[in-house]
C-alpha atoms as a printed R data frame, in Angstrom:
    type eleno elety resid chain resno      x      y       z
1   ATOM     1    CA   UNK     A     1 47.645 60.664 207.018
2   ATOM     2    CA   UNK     A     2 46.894 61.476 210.406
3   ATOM     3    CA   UNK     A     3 50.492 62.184 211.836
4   ATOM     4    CA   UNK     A     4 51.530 64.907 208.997
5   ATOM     5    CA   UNK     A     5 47.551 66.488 209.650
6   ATOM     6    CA   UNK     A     6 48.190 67.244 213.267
7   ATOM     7    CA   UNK     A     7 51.959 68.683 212.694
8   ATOM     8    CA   UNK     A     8 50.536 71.255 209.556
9   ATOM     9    CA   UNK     A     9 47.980 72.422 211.985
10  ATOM    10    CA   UNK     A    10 50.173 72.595 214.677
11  ATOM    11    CA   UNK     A    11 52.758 74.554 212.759
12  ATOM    12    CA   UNK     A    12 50.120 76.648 211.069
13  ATOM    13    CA   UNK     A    13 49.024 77.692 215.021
14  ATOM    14    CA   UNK     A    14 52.681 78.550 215.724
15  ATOM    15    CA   UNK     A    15 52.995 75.972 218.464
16  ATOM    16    CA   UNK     A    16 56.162 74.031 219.341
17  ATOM    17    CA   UNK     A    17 56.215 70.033 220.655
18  ATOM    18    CA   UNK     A    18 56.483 71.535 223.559
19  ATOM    19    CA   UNK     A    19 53.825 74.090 223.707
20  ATOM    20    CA   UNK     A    20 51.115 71.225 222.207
21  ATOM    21    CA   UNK     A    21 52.561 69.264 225.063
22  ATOM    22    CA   UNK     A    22 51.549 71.417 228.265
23  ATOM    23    CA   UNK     A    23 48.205 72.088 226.126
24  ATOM    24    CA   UNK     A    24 48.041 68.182 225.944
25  ATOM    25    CA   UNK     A    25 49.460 66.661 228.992
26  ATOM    26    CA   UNK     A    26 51.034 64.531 226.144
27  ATOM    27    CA   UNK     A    27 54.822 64.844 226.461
28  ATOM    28    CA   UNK     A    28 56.612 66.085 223.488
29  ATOM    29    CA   UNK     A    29 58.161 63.181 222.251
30  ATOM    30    CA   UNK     A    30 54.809 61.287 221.957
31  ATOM    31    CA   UNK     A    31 53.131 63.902 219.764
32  ATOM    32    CA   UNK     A    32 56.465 63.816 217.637
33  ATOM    33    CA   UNK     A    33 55.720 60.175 217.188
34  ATOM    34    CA   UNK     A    34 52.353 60.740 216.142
35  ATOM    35    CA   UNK     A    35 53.345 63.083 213.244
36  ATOM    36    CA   UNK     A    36 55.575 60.576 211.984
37  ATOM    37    CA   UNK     A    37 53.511 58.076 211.685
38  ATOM    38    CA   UNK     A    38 55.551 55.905 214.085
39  ATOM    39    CA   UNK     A    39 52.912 55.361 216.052
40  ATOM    40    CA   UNK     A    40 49.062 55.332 216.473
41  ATOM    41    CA   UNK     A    41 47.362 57.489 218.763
42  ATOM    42    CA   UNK     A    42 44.220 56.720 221.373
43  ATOM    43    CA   UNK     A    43 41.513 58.058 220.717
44  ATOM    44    CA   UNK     A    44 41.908 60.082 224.011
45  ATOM    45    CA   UNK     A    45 44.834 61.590 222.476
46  ATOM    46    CA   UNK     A    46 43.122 62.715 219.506
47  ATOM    47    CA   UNK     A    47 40.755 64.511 221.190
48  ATOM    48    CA   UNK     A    48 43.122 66.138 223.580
49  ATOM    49    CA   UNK     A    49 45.341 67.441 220.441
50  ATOM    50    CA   UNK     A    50 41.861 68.321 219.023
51  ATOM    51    CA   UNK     A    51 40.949 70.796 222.025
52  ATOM    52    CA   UNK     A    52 44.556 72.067 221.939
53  ATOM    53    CA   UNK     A    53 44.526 72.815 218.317
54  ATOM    54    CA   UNK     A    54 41.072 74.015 219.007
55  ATOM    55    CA   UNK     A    55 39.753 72.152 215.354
56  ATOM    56    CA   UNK     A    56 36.896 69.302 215.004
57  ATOM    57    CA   UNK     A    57 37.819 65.983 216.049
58  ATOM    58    CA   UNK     A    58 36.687 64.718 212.763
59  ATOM    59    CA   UNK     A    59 39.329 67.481 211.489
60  ATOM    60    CA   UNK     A    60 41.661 64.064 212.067
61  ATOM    61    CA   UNK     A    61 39.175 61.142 211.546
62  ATOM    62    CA   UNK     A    62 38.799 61.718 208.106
63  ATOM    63    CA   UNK     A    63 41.145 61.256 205.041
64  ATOM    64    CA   UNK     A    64 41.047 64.203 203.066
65  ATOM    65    CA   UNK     A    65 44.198 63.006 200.542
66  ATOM    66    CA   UNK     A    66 43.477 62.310 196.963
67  ATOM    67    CA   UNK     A    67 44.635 58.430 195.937
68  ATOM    68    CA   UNK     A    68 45.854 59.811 192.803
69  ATOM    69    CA   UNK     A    69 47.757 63.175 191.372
70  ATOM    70    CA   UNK     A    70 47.643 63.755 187.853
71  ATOM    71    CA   UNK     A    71 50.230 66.363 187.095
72  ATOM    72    CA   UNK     A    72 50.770 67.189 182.904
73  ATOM    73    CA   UNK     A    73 53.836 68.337 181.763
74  ATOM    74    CA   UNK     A    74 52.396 71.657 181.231
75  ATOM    75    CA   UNK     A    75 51.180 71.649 185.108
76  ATOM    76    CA   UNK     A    76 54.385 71.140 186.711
77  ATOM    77    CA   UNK     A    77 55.283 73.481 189.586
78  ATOM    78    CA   UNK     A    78 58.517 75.179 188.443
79  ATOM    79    CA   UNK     A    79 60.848 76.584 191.100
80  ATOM    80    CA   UNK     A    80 63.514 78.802 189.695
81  ATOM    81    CA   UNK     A    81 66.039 79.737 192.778
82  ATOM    82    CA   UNK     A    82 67.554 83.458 192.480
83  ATOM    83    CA   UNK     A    83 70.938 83.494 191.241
84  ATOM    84    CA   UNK     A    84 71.020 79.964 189.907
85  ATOM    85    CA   UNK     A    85 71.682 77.920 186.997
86  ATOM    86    CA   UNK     A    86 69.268 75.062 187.575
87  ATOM    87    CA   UNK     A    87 65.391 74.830 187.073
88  ATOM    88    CA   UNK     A    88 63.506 72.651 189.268
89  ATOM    89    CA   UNK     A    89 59.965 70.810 187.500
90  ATOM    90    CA   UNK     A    90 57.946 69.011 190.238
91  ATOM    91    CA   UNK     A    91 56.824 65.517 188.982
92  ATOM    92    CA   UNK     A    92 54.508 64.881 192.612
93  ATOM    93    CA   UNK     A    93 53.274 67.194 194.194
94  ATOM    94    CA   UNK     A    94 55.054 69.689 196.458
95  ATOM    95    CA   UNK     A    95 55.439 68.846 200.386
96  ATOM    96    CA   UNK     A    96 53.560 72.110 200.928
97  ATOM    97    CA   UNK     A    97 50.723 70.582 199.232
98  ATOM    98    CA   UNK     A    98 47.903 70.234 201.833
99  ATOM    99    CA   UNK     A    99 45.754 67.986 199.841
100 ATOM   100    CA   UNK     A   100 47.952 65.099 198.376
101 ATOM   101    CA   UNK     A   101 50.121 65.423 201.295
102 ATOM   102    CA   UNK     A   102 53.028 63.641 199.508
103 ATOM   103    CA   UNK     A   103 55.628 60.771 201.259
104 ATOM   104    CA   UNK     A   104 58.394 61.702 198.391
105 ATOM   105    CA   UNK     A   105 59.410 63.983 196.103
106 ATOM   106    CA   UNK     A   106 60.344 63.616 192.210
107 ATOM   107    CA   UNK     A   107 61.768 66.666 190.794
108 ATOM   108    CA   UNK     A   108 62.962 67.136 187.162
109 ATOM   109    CA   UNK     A   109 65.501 69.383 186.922
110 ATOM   110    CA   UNK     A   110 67.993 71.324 184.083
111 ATOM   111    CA   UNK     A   111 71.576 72.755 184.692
112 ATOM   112    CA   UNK     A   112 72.792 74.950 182.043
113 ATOM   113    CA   UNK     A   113 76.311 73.933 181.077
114 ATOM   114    CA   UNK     A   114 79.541 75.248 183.219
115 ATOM   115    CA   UNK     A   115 77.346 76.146 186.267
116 ATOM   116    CA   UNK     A   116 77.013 74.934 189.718
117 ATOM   117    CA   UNK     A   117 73.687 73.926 191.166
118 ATOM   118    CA   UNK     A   118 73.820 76.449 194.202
119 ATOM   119    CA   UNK     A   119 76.708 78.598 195.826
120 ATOM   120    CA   UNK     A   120 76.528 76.696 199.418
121 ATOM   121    CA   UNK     A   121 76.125 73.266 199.748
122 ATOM   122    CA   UNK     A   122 72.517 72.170 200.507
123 ATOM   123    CA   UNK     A   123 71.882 70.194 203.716
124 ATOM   124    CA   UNK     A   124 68.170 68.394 204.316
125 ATOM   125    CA   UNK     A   125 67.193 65.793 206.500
126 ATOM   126    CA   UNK     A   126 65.775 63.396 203.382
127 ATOM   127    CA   UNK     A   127 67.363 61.034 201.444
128 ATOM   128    CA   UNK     A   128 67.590 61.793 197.640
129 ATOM   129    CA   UNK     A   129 68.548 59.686 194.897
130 ATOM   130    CA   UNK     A   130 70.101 61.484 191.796
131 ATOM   131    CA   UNK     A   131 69.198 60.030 187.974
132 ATOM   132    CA   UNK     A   132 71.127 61.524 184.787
133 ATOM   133    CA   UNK     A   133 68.684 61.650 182.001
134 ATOM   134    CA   UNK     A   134 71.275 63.649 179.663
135 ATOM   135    CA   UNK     A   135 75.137 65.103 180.213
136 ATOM   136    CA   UNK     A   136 77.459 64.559 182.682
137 ATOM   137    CA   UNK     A   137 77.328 65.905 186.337
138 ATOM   138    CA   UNK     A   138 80.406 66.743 189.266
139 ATOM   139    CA   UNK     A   139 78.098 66.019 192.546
140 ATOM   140    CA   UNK     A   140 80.340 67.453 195.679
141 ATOM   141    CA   UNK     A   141 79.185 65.166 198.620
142 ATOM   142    CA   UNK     A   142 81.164 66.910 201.461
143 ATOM   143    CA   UNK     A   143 84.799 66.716 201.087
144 ATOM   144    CA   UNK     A   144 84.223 63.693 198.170
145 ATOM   145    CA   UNK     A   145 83.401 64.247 194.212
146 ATOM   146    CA   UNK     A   146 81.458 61.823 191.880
147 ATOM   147    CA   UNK     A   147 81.328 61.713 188.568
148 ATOM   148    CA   UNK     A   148 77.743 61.239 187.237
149 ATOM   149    CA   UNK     A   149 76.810 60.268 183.673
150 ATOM   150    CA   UNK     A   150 74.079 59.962 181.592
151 ATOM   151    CA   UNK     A   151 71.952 56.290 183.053
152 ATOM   152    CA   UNK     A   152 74.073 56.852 186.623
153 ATOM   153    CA   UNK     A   153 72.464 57.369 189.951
154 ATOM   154    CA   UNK     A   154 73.761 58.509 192.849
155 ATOM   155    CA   UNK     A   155 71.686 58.086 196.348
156 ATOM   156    CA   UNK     A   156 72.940 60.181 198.737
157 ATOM   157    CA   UNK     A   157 72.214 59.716 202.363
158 ATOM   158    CA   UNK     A   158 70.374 62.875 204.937
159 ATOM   159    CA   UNK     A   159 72.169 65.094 206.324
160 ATOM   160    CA   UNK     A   160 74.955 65.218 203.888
161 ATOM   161    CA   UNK     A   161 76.329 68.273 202.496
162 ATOM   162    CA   UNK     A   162 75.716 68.467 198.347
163 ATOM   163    CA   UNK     A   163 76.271 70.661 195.544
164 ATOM   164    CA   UNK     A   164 76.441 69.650 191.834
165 ATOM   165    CA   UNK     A   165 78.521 71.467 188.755
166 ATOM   166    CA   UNK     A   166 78.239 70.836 185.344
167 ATOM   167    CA   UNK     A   167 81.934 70.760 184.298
168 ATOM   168    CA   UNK     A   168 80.523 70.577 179.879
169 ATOM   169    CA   UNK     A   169 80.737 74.193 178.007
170 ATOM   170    CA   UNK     A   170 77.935 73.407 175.995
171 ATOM   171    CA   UNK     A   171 75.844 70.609 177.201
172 ATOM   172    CA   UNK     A   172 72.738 71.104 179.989
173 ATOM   173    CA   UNK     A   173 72.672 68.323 182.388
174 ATOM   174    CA   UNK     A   174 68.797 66.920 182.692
175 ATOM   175    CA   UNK     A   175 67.965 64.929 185.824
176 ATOM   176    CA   UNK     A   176 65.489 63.520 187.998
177 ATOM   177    CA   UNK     A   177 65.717 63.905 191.792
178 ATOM   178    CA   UNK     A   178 63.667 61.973 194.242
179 ATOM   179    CA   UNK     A   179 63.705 63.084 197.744
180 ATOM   180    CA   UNK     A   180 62.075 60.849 200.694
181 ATOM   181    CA   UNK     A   181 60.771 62.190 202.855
182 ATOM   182    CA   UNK     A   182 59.478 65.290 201.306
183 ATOM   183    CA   UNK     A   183 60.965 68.551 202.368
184 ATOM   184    CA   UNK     A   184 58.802 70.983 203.853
């Protein structure tokens, strides 16, 4: 997608909205727009971000995603966080992936019993929706608790403060997680 293109390469350059802007004459909010997706750009516009960015026009005329991702269970990108309980098994690929360039994420995910998912809550601007594959799962949403069992979902909204604890002594919890957008 166009929109996510020009925001990696501007990130990757270091540049801020607002330093693409004075490089653009576009204002800030209008690039923004573009790397959303929200809305189409001229092709005056791509050119100018082109110059800025100082890459090849055709650096944003041509779709370099895949259609399709294979990932085998064996494949999966694991991400094991320091000091927690819970393994994370990407089912997509990653948001940092620059060649599928993913719109969600769906991450499998194990918490060993009587552990909490993280110390601090965890805030992201994405939605996520929470499936229980196995066990039974506290999920702290702010100041409110849900219990979460095995065939439950739970879709939590962006921006809201989240945690999760699995309250069994001998039972992991086994999930899926799918996160929209994807976090970068």
């Amino acid at each position: 997608m166009l929109g996510p293109r020009i925001r990696e390469i501007r990130q990757q350059k270091g540049l801020t909205l607002n330093e693409l802007s004075k490089k653009t004459g576009l204002t800030a909010s209008y690039i923004s727009q573009i790397e959303r997706n929200i809305i189409e750009p001229s092709l005056s516009s791509i050119r100018k971000l082109s110059i800025a960015l100082e890459v090849p026009i055709y650096t944003f005329l041509t779709d370099q995603t895949k259609e399709h991702t294979l990932i085998t269970a064996d494949k999966r990108k694991k991400l094991d966080l320091p000091s927690s309980s819970i393994i994370y098994e990407f089912l997509t690929p990653m948001a940092s992936d620059r060649e599928t360039q993913p719109k969600m994420e769906l991450i499998y995910y194990q918490l060993e019993p009587k552990s909490w998912s993280s110390e601090d809550y965890i805030v992201h601007a994405a939605d996520e929706c929470i499936f229980i594959i196995e066990g039974q799962i506290e999920i702290y949403l702010g100041e409110e608790k849900y219990l979460v069992s095995k065939g439950d979902s739970i879709y939590i909204r962006e921006n809201i403060p989240h945690r999760f604890f699995n309250p069994s002594s001998t039972e992991k919890v086994i999930g899926i997680s799918s996160i929209s957008p994807p976090i970068y």
